[in-house]
C-alpha positions in Angstrom: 0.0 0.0 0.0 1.5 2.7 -1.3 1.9 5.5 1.5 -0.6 9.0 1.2 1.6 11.9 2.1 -1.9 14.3 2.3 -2.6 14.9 5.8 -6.1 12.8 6.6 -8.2 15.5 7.1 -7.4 17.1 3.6 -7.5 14.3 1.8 -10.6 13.2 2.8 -12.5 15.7 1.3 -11.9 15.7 -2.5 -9.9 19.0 -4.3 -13.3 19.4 -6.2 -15.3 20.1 -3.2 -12.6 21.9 -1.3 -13.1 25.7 -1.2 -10.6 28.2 -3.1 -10.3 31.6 -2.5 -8.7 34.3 -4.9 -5.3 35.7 -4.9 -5.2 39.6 -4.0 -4.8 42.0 -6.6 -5.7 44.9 -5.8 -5.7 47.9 -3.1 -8.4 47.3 -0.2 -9.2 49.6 2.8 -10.3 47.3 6.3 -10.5 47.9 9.8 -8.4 44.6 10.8 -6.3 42.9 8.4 -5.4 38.8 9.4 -2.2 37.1 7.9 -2.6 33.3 8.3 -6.0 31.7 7.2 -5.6 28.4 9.8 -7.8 28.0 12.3 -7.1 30.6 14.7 -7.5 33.3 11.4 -10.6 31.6 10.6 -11.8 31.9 14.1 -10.7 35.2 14.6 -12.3 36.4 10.9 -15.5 35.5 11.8 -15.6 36.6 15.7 -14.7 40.2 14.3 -17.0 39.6 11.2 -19.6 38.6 13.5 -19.1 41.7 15.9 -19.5 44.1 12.3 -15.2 44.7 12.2 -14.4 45.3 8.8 -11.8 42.7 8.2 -9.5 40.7 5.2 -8.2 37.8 5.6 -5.0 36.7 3.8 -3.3 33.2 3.5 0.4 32.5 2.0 -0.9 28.7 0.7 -4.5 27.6 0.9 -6.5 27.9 3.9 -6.4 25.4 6.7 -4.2 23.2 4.8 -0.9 23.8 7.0 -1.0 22.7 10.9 -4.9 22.8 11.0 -5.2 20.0 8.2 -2.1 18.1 10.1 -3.9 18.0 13.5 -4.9 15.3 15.7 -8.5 17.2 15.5 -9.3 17.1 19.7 -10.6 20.0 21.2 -9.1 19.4 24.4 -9.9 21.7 27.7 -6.3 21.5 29.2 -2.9 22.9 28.0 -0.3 20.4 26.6 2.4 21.4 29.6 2.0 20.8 33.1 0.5 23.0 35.6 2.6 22.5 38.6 5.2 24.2 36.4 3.2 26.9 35.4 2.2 27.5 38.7 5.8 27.6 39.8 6.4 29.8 36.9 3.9 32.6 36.9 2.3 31.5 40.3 -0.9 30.2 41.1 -3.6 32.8 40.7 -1.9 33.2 37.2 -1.7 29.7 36.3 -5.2 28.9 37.2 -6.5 31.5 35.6 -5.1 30.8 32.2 -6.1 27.0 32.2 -9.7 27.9 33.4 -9.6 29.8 30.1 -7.7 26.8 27.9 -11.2 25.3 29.2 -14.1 27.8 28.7 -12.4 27.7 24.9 -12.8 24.2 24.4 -16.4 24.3 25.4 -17.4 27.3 23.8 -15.6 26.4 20.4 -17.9 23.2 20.2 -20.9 25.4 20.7 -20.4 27.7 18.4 -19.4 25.2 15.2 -23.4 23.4 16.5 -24.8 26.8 16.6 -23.2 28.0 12.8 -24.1 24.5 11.3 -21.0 23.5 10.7 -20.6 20.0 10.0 -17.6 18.6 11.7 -18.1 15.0 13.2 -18.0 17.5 16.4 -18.2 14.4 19.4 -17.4 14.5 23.0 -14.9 11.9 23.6 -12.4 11.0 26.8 -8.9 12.0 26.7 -6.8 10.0 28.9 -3.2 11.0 29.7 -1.7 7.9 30.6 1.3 6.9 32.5 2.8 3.5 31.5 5.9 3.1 34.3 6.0 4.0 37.9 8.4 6.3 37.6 5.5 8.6 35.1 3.3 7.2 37.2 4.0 9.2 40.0 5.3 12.7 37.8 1.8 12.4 36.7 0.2 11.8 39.9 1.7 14.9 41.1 0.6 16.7 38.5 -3.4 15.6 39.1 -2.9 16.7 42.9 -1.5 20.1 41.4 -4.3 20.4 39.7 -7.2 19.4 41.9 -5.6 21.5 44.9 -5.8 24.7 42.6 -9.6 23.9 41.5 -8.2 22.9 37.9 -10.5 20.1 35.9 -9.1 16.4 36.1 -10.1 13.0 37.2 -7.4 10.2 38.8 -8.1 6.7 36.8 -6.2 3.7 38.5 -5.0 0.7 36.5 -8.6 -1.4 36.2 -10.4 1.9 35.4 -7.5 2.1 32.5 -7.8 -1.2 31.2 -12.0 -0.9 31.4 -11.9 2.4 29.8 -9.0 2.1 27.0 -8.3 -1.4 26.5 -4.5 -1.0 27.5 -2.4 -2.0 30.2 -1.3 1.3 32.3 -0.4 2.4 35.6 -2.5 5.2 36.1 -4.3 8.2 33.9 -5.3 11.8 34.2 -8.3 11.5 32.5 -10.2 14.9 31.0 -12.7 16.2 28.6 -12.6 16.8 24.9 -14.1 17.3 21.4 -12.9 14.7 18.9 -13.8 16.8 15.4 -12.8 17.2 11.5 -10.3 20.5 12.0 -10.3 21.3 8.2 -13.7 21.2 7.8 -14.7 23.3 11.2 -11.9 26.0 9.8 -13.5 26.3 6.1 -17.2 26.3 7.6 -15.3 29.3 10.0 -14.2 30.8 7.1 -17.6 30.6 5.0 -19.5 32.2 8.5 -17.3 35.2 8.3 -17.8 35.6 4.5 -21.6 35.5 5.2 -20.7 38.3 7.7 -18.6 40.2 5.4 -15.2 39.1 5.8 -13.5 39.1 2.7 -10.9 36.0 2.3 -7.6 35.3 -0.5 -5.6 32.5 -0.7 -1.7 31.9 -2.5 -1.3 35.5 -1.2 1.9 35.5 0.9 2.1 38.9 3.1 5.7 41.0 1.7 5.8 44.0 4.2 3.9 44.8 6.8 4.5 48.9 7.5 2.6 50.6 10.4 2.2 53.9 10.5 0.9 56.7 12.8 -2.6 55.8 11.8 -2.9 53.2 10.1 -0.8 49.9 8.6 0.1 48.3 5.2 0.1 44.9 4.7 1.9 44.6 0.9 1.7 41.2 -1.0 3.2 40.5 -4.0 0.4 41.1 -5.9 -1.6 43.8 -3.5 -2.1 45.6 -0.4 -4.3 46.3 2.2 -4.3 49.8 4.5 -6.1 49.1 7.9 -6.6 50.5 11.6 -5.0 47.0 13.0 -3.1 43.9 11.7 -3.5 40.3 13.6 -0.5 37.9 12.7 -2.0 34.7 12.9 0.6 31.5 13.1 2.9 33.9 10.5 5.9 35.1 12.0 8.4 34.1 9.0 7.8 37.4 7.5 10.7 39.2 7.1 9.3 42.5 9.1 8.6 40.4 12.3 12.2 38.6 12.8 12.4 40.0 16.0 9.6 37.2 17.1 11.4 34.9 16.4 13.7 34.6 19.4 10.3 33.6 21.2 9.2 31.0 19.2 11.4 27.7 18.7 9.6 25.7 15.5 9.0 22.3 15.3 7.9 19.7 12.7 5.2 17.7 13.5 3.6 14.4 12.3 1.2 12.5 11.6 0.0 9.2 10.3 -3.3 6.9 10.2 -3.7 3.1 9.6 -5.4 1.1 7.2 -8.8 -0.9 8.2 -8.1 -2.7 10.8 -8.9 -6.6 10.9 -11.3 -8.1 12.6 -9.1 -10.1 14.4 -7.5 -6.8 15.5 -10.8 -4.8 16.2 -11.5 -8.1 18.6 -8.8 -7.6 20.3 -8.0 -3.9 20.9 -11.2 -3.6 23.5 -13.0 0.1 23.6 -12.3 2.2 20.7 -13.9 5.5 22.3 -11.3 7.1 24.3 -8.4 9.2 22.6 -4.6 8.9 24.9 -2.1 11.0 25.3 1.4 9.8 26.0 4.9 10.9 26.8 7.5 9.0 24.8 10.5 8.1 26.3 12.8 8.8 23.6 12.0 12.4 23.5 9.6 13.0 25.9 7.4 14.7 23.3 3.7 13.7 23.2 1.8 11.0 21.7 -1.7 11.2 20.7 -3.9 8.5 19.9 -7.5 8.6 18.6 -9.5 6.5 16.8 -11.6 7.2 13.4 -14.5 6.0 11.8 -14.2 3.0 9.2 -11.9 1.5 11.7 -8.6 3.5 11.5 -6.3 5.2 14.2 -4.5 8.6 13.6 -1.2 9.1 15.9 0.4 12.7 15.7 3.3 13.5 17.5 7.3 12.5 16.9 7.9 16.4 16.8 11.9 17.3 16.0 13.6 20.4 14.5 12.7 21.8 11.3 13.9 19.1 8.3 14.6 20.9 5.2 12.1 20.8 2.2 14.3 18.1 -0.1 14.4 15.8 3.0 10.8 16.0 4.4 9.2 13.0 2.3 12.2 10.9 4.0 11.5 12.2 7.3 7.5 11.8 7.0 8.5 7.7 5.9 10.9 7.4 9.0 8.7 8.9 11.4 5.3 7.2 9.9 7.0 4.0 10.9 8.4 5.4 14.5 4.7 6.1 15.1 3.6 2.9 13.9 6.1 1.3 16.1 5.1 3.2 19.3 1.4 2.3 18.3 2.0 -1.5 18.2 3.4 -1.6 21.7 0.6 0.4 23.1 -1.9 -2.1 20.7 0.0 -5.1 20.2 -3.1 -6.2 18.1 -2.4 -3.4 15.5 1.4 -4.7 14.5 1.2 -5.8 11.0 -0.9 -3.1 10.4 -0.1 -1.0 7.4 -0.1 3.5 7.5 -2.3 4.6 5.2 -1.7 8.5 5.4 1.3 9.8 6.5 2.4 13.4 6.6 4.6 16.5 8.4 3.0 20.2 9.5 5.4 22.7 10.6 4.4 24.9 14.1 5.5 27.3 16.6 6.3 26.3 20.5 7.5 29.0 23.2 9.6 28.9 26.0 6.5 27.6 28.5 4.3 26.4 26.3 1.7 29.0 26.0 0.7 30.8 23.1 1.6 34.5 22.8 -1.9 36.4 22.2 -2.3 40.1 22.2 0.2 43.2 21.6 4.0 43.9 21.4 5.4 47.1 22.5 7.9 47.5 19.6 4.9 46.5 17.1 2.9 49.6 17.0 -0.8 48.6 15.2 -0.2 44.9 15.5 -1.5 41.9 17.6 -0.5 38.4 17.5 -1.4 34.9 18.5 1.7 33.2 18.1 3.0 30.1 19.3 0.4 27.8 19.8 2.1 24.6 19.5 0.0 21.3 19.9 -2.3 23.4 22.5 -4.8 22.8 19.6 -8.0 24.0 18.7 -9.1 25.7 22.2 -5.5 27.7 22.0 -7.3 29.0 18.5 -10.6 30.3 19.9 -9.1 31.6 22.8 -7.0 33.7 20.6 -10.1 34.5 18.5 -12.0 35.6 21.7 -9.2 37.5 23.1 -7.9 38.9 20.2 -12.1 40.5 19.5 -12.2 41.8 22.9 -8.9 43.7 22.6 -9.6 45.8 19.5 -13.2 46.2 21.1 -11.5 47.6 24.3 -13.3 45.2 26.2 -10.6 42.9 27.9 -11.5 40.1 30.3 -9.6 39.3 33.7 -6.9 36.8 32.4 -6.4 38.1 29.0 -3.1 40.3 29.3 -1.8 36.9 30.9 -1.0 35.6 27.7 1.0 38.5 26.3 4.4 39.5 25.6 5.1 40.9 28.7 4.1 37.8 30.8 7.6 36.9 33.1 9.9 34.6 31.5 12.6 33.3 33.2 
């Protein structure tokens, strides 16, 4: 079987019924211009759409097609980091109230794709973050009595619980809420709300120059420009005119990969197939997730590393597919033999604690960002979307300024 290179969620839907958007090519005049048309710019295009903010939104490539295509596709209420660090980080109050807002995005994000229609295979589903050795066992332990002391969402499962719930042999699990849903399709249904609210989108339209000015800023493409009150940098700080970002941000390549059918024989034997897991692999220490599709499948994501230049990523995305595939077989002995289907590499953003950066930048007059959003995933978008709307309305919420630039570093 020869191997699909497409990430899963693109390739499912055929290039005939995928939408395209046109290049710009001309001069427009907006209130907010967005640069990066994932997820988090399709969020944030229609939550200022909706709110009657004049807005553009401009992709390098085609929309959703980059890390929102490659995703695992959980909407997951906690942040991929631990919280007893955070807490030690920024302190308690801090910490507590940035995850309490990791979750209100992950329930309100499912809520508003049911209330816009947008058809998603949006499903609650389990997430357990399982700990396969004693040693993990009792970092992760640690971690659920951080969290339950603070008030913070999580559940302890012991071993049986494990084995009832996920078929698999494990010490013990954190186990939380989450949305199991399509990510391309939620971010293109995004995109066509904020058209019907007057968002105007172009695709193959990478951003040139971004120059702010007194009142206003240009945003140049090669092939047009638009002059606007405020720009939003979505998930693009490549551009030349934003280097300085980019001692904050450390990218990574991440992949993913999804089985063939499984047979029967194999579906007998892996037990429930309704709980997605999150691991820690030794090797890196990078996380594993593992959730199960329709028609039988599993999709695995993770085996992040340094960028890998563009001549060598189709080598990369074969050795990687099969490190997955290998890591996936000792979890589900049942599934070894089993032949990847889909295999493929997105490139994102991580920051020095693992929080996205969302909001302004003192040396970027007429800008604001959300940056850095690593494999925090879908809620990490909305969040930004949310926060992002109630800063140009001048209506910021307790917690918002948390995730900015000038949070402390050390």
């Amino acid at each position: 079987m020869k191997l699909r290179h497409e990430p899963f969620w693109l390739d499912r839907l055929s290039a005939r019924r995928r939408p395209s958007f046109p290049r710009l090519r001309t001069h427009l005049d907006a209130r907010v211009v967005i640069v990066g048309g994932g997820l988090t710019g399709a969020a944030t295009a229609w939550s200022l759409a909706a709110a009657r903010v004049p807005v553009v939104l401009i992709e390098a490539e085609s929309v959703c097609s980059g890390a929102t295509a490659g995703g695992v596709g959980l909407i997951r209420e906690d942040v991929d980091a631990s919280f007893a660090a955070h807490a030690s980080l920024h302190g308690l109050r801090a910490a507590r109230l940035m995850w309490q807002a990791f979750r209100r995005a992950s329930l309100e994000l499912p809520s508003a794709l049911r209330r816009l229609g947008i058809r998603c295979d949006a499903a609650r589903q389990d997430l357990l973050t399982i700990a396969s050795r004693a040693s993990d066992t009792r970092a992760l332990r640690r971690e659920y009595d951080a969290r339950r002391a603070a008030g913070v969402e999580a559940r302890w499962l012991a071993a049986a619980a494990v084995r009832r719930d996920a078929g698999i042999e494990a010490v013990g699990a954190v186990k939380t809420d989450a949305t199991a849903f399509d990510p391309y399709r939620a971010g293109i249904g995004l995109i066509a709300a904020a058209i019907k609210e007057g968002a105007q989108v172009f695709e193959r339209s990478p951003v040139a120059r971004i120059r702010p000015g007194r009142h206003k800023v240009d945003v140049t493409t090669d092939a047009g420009s638009v002059t606007a009150d405020l720009v939003v940098i979505a998930g693009a700080s490549s551009i030349a005119d934003l280097r300085q970002l980019r001692r904050h941000l450390h990218p990574r390549d991440g992949y993913g990969v999804v089985t063939a059918q499984l047979a029967a024989a194999a579906r007998r034997q892996v037990g429930p197939r309704t709980t997605a897991l999150r691991a820690a692999a030794a090797a890196d220490d990078t996380p594993r997730f593992v959730r199960w599709l329709g028609e039988d499948r599993v999709l695995v994501s993770g085996a992040d590393q340094p960028p890998v230049p563009a001549q060598l990523r189709d080598r990369a995305v074969v050795q990687r597919t099969g490190q997955l595939m290998y890591e996936l077989s000792l979890t589900y002995p049942a599934i070894s033999g089993t032949a990847p289907e889909w295999g493929w590499s997105f490139r994102f953003d991580e920051t020095v604690d693992g929080l996205p950066y969302i909001g302004a930048h003192r040396n970027f007059p007429r800008h604001l960002f959300a940056l850095g959003l690593g494999r925090n995933g879908p809620a990490a978008s909305w969040l930004a979307a949310r926060i992002l709307l109630r800063h140009i309305r001048g209506e910021p919420a307790k917690g918002d300024d948390l995730f900015d630039f000038s949070r402390n570093l050390h």
